[in-house]
mmCIF file of the C-alpha atoms, coordinates in Angstrom:
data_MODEL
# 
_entry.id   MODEL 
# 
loop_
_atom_site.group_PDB 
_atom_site.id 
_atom_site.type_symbol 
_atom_site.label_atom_id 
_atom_site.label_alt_id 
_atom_site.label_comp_id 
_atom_site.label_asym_id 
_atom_site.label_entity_id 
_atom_site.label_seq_id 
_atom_site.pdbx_PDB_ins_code 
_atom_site.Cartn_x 
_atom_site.Cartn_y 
_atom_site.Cartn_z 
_atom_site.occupancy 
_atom_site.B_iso_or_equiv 
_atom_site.pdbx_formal_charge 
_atom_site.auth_seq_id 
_atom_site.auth_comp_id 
_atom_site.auth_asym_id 
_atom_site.auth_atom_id 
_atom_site.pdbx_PDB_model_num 
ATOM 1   C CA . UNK A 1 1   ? -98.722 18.200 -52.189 1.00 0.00 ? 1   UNK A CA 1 
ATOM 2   C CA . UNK A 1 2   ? -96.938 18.337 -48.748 1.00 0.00 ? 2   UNK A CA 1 
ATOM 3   C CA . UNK A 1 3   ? -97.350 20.443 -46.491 1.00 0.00 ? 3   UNK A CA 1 
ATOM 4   C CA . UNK A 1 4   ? -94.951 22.329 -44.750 1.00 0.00 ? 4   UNK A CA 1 
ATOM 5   C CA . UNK A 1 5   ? -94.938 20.514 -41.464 1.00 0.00 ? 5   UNK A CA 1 
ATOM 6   C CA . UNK A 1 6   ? -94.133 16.926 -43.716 1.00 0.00 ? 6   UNK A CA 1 
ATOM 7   C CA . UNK A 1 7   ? -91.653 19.011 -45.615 1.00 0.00 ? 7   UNK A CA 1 
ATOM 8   C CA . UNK A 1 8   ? -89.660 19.736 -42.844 1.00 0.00 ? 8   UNK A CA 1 
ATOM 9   C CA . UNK A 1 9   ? -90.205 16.546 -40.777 1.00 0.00 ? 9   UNK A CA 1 
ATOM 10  C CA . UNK A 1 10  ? -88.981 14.567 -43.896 1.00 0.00 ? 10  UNK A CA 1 
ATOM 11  C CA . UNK A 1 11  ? -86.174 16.904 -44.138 1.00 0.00 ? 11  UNK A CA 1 
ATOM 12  C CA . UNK A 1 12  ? -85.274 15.514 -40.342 1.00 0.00 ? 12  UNK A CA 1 
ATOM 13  C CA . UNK A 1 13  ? -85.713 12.298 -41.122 1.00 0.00 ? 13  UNK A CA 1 
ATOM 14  C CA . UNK A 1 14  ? -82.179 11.605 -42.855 1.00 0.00 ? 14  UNK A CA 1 
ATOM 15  C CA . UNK A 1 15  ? -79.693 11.720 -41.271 1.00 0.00 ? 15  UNK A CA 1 
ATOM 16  C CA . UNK A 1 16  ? -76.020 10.539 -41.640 1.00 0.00 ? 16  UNK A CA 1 
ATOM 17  C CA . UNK A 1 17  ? -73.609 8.232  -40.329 1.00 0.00 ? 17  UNK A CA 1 
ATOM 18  C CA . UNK A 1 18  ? -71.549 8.778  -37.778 1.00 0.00 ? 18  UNK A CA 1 
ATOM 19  C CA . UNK A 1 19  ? -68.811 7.672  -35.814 1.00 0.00 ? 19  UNK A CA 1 
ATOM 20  C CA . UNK A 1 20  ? -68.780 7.589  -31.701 1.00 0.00 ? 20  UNK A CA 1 
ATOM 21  C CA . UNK A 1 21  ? -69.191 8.612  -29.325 1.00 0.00 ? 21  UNK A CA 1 
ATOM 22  C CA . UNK A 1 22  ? -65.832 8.851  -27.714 1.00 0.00 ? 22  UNK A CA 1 
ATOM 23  C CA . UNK A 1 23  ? -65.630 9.038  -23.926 1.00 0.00 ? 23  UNK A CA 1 
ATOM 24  C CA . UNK A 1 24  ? -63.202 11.914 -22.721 1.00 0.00 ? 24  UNK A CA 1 
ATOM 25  C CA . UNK A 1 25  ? -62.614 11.406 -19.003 1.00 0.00 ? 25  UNK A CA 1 
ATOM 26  C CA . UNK A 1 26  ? -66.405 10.295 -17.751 1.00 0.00 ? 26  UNK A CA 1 
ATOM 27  C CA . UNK A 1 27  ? -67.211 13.758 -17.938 1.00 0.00 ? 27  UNK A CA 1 
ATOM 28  C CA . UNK A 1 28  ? -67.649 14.228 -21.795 1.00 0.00 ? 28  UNK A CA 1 
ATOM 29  C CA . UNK A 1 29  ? -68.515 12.609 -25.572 1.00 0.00 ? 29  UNK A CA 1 
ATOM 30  C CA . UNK A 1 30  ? -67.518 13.400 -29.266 1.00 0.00 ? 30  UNK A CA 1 
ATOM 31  C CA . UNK A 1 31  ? -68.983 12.715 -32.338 1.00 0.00 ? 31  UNK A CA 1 
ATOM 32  C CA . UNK A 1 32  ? -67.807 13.149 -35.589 1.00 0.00 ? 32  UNK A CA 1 
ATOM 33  C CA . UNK A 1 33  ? -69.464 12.843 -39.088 1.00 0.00 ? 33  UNK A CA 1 
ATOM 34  C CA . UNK A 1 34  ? -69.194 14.089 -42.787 1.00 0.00 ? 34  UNK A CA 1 
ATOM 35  C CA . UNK A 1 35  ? -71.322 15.648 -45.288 1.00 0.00 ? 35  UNK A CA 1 
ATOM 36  C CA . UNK A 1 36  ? -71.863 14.523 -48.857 1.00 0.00 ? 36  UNK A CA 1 
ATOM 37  C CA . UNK A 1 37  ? -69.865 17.931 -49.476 1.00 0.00 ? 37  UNK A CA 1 
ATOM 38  C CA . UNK A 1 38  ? -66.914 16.848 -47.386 1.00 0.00 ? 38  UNK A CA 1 
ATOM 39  C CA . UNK A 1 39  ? -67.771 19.590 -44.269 1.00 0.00 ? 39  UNK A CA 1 
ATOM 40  C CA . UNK A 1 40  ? -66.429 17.486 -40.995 1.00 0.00 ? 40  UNK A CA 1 
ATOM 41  C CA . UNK A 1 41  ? -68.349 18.078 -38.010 1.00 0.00 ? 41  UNK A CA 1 
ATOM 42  C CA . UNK A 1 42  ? -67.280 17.496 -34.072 1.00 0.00 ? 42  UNK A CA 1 
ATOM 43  C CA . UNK A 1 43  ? -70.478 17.052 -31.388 1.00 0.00 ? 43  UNK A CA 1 
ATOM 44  C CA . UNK A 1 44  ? -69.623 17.328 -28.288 1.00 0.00 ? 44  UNK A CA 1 
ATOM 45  C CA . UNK A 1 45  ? -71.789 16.728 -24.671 1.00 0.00 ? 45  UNK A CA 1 
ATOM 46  C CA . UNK A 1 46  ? -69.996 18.035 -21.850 1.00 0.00 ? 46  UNK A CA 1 
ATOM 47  C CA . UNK A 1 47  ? -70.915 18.131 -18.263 1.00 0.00 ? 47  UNK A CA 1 
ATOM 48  C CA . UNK A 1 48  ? -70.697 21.433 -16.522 1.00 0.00 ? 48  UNK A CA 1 
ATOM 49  C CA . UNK A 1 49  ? -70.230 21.893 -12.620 1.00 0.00 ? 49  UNK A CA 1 
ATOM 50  C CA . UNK A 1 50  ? -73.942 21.709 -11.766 1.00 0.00 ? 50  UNK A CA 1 
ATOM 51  C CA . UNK A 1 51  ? -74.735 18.526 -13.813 1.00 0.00 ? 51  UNK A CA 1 
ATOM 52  C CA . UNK A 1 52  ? -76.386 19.615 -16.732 1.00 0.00 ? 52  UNK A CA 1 
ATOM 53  C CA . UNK A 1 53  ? -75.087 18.116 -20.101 1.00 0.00 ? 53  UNK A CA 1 
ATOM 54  C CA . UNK A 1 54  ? -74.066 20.786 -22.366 1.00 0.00 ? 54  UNK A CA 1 
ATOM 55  C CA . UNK A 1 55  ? -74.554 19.826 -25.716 1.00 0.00 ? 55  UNK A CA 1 
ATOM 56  C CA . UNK A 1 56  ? -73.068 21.614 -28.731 1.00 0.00 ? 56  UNK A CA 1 
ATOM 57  C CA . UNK A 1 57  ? -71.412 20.949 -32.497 1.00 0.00 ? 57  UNK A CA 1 
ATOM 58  C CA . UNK A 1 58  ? -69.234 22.655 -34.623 1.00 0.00 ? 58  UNK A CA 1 
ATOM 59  C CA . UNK A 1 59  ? -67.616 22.090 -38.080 1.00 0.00 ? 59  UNK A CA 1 
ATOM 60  C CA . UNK A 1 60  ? -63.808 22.599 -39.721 1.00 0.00 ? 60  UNK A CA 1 
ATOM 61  C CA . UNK A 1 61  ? -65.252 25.430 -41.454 1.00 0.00 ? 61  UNK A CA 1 
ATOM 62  C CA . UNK A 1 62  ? -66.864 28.292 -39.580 1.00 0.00 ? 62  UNK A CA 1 
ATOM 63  C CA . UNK A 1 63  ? -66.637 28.371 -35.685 1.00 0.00 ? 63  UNK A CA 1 
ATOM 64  C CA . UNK A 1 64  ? -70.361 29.572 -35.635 1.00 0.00 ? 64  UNK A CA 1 
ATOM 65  C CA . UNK A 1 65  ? -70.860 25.999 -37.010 1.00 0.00 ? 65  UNK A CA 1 
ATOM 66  C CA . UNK A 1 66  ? -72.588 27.910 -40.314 1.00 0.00 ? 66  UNK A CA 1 
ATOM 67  C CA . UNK A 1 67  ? -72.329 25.386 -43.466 1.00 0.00 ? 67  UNK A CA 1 
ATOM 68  C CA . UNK A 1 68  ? -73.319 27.294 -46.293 1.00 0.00 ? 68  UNK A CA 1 
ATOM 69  C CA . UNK A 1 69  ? -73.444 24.461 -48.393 1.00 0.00 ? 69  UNK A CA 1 
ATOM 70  C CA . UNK A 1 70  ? -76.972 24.207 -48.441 1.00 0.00 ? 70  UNK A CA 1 
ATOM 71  C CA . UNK A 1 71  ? -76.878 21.056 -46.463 1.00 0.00 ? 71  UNK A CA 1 
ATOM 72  C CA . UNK A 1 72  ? -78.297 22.458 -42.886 1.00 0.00 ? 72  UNK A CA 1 
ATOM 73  C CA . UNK A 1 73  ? -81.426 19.913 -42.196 1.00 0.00 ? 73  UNK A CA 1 
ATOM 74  C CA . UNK A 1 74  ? -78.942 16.710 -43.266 1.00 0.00 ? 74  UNK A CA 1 
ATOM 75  C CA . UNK A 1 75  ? -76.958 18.082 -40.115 1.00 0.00 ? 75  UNK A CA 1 
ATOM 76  C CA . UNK A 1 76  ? -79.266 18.907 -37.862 1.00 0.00 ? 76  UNK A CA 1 
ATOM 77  C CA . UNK A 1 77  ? -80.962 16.063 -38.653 1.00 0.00 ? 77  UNK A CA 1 
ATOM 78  C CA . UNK A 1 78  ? -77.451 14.307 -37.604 1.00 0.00 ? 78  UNK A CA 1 
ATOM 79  C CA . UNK A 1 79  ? -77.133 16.243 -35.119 1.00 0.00 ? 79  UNK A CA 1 
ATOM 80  C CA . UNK A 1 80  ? -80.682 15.326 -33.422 1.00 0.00 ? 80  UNK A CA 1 
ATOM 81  C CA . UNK A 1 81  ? -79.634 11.243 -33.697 1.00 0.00 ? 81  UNK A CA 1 
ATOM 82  C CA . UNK A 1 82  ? -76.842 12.093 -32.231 1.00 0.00 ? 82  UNK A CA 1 
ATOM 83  C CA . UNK A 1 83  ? -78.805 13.772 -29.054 1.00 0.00 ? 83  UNK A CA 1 
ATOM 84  C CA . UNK A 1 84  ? -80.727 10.454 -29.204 1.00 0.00 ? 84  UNK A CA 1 
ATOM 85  C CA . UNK A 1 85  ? -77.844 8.545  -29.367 1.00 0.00 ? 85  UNK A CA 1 
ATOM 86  C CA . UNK A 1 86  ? -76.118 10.213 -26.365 1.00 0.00 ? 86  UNK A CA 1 
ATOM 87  C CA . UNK A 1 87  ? -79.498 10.351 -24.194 1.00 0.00 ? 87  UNK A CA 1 
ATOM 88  C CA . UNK A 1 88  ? -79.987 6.325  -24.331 1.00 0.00 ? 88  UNK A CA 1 
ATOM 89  C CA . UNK A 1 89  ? -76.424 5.867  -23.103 1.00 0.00 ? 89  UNK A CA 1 
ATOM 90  C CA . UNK A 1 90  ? -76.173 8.319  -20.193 1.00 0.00 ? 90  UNK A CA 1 
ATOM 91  C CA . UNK A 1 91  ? -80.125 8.915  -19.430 1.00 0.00 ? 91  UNK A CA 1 
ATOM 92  C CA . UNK A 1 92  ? -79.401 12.796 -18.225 1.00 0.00 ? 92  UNK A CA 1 
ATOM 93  C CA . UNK A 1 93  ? -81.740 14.698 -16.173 1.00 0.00 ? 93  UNK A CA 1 
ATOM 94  C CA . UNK A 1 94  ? -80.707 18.194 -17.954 1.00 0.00 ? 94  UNK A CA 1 
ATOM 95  C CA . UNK A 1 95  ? -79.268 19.114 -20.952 1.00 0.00 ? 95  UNK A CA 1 
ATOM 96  C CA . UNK A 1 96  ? -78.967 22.382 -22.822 1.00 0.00 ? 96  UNK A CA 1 
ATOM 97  C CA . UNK A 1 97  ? -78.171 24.238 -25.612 1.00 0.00 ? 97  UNK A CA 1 
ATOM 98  C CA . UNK A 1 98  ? -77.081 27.676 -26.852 1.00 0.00 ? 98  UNK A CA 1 
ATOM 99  C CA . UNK A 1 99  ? -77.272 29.460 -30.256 1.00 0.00 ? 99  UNK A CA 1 
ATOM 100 C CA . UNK A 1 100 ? -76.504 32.665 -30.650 1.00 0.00 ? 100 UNK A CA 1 
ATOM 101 C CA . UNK A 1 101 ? -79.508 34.972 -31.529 1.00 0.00 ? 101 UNK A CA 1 
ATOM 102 C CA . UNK A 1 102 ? -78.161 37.436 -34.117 1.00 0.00 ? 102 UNK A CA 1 
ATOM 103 C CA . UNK A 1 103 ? -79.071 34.264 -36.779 1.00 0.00 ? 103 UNK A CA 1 
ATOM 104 C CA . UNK A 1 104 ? -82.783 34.125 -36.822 1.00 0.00 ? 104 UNK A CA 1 
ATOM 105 C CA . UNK A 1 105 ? -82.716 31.487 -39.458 1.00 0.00 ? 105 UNK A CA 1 
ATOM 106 C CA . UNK A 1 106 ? -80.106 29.237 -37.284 1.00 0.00 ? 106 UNK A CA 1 
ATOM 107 C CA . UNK A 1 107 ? -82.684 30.207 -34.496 1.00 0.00 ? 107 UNK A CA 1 
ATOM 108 C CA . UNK A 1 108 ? -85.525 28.491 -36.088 1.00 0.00 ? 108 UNK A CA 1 
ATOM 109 C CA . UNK A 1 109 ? -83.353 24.915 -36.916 1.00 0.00 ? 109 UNK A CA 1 
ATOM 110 C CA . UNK A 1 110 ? -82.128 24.855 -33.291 1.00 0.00 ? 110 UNK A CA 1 
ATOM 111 C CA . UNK A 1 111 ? -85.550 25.426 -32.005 1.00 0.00 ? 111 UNK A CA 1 
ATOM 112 C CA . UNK A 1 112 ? -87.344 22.979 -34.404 1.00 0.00 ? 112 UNK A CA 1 
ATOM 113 C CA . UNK A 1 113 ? -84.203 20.435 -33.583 1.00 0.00 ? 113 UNK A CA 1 
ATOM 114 C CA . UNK A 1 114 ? -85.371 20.772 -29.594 1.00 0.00 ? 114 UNK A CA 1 
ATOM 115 C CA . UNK A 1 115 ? -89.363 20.281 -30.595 1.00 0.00 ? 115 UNK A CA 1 
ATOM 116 C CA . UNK A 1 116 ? -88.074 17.003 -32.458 1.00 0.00 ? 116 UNK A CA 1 
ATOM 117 C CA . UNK A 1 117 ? -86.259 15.769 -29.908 1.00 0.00 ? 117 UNK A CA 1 
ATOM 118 C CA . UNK A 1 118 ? -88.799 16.540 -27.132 1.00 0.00 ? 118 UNK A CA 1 
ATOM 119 C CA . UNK A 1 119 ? -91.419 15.564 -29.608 1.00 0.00 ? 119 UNK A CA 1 
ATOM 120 C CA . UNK A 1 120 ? -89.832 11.633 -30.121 1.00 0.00 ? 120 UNK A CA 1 
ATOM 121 C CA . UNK A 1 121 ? -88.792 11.899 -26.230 1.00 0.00 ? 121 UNK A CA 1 
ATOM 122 C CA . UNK A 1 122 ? -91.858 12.913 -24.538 1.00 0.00 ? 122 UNK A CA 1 
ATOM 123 C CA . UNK A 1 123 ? -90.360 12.318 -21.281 1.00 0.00 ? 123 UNK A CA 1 
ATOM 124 C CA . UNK A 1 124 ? -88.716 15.405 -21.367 1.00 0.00 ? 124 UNK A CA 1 
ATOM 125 C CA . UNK A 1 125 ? -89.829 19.032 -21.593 1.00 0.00 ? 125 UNK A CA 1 
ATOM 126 C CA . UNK A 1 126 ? -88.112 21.926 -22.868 1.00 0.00 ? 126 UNK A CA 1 
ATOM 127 C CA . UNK A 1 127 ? -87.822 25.603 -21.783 1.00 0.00 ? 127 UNK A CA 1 
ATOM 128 C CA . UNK A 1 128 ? -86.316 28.210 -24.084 1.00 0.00 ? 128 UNK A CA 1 
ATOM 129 C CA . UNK A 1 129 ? -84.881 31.612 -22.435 1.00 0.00 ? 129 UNK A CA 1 
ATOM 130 C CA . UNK A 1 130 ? -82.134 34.756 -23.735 1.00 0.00 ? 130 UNK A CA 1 
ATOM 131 C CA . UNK A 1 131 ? -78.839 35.055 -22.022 1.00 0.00 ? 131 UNK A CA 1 
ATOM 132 C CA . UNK A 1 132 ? -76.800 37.954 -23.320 1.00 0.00 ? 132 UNK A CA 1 
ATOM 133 C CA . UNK A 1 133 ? -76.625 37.937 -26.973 1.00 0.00 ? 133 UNK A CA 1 
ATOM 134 C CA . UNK A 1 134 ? -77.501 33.850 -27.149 1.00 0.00 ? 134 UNK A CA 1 
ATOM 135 C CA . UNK A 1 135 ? -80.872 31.681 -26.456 1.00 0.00 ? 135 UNK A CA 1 
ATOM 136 C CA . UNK A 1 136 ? -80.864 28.664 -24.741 1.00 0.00 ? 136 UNK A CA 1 
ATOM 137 C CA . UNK A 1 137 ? -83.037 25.676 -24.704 1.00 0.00 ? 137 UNK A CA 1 
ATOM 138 C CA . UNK A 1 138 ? -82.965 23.591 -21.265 1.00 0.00 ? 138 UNK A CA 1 
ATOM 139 C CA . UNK A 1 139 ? -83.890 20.116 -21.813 1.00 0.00 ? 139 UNK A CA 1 
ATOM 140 C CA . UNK A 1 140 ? -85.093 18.516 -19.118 1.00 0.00 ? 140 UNK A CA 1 
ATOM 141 C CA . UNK A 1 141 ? -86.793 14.923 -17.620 1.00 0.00 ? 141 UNK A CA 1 
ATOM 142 C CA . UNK A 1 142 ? -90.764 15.791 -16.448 1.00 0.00 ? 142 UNK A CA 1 
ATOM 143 C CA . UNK A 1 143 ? -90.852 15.806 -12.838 1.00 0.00 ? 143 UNK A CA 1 
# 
C-alpha cells in the first residue's frame, strides 16, 4: 500500500502538455494547456516594478481558477512544469505567488505545489506569509 506522501507525489508526477511560453513585451510569458475534460487554462509570469516574477494561472471557467472537475493535481501538476519550464529560461532571483485563503483545500495544493518546486530546485527557498485576505509564497534563489 502507498502511503500518503507517494500518493500525492505520484499524483504530481503527470502532468500535461502544453503549449508556450509566449513572450509579451520582455516583461511577461503565457502558457496555455487543456484538460482531458476540455477546461483551458492561461499561466501567466509577469514581472512587477521591483523585479520579482509574479506567477499565476487561471482557467475559462471560474476566475478563482477552481475546476471542479475533479482534475486539480493533473493541473497543478501542469502548472508546477510549467514553473520549471519558465525558471530554466529566465533563471529569476524572486518569484511569488498568491492564493486566496478563504479555500483551505486550494491552500494546501498551492503550498504542496511550492514544496515540489523548491523540493526539485533546491537552490531556492521559500517563505510563506498573509496579506489581506490572500497568502503568498515568495520564491526565492539561497543567498
Amino acid at each position: 500500500m502507498k502511503t500518503y506522501q507517494a500518493f500525492i507525489t505520484e499524483l504530481f508526477d503527470k502532468p500535461l502538455e502544453f503549449d508556450g511560453p509566449h513572450e509579451i513585451e520582455d516583461q511577461s510569458y503565457a502558457y496555455e494547456f487543456e484538460t482531458s475534460k476540455g477546461q483551458n487554462f492561461e499561466v501567466n509570469a509577469n514581472i512587477d516594478k521591483n523585479g520579482a516574477w509574479e506567477f499565476g494561472f487561471d482557467s475559462d471557467s471560474s476566475s478563482e481558477t477552481k475546476s471542479g472537475k475533479g482534475e486539480e493535481f493533473q493541473v497543478f501538476s501542469t502548472v508546477v512544469k510549467i514553473l520549471n519550464d519558465f525558471i530554466k529560461r529566465e533563471s529569476p532571483d524572486h518569484v511569488f505567488i498568491e492564493a486566496v485563503k478563504s479555500e483551505p483545500s486550494r491552500l494546501r495544493l498551492f503550498r504542496r505545489m511550492v514544496q515540489k518546486f523548491v523540493q526539485r530546485n533546491p537552490e531556492y527557498k521559500f517563505s510563506e506569509r498573509e496579506r489581506g485576505r490572500y497568502i503568498r509564497w515568495d520564491v526565492k534563489v539561497k543567498p
